[in-house]
N, C-alpha and C positions, 0 to 999 in steps of 0.2 A: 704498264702500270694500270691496273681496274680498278675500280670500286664498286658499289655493291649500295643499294639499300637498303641491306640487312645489318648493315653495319650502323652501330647506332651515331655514331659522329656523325657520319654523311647525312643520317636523317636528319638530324640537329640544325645543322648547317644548313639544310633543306629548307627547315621549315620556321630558320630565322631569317634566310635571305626569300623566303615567297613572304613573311610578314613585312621587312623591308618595302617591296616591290608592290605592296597594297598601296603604298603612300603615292605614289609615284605615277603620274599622268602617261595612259598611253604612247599616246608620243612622242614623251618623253623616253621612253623604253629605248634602250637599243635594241638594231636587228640580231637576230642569232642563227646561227646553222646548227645543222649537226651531219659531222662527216663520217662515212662508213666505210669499212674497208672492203666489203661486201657486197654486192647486188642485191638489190632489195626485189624480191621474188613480186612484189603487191602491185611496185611502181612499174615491170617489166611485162606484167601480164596487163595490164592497163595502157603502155605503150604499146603492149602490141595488137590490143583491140582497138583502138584508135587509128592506128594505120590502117585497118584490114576493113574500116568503115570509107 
């Protein structure tokens, strides 16, 4: 199941949970992830210039 930012809901819901989250002290914040099913091409080419130093 995707969604999309083109979808007007999801922007909605977007941009009344980042007003929410103005209120709200850093720290306060929970941590978040985001999980990929995918290889990330940017984080792979940067691990592997990192090794080869």
């Amino acid at each position: 199941m995707g969604y999309s930012f083109s979808d007007l809901n999801i922007r909605y819901i977007w941009y009344k949970l980042k007003n929410m989250m103005k209120t709200i002290n850093d720290f306060e914040k929970p941590k978040s992830f985001i999980l990929l099913s995918e290889s990330d091409k940017i984080m792979k080419i940067d691990k592997e210039t990192t090794e080869k130093e």
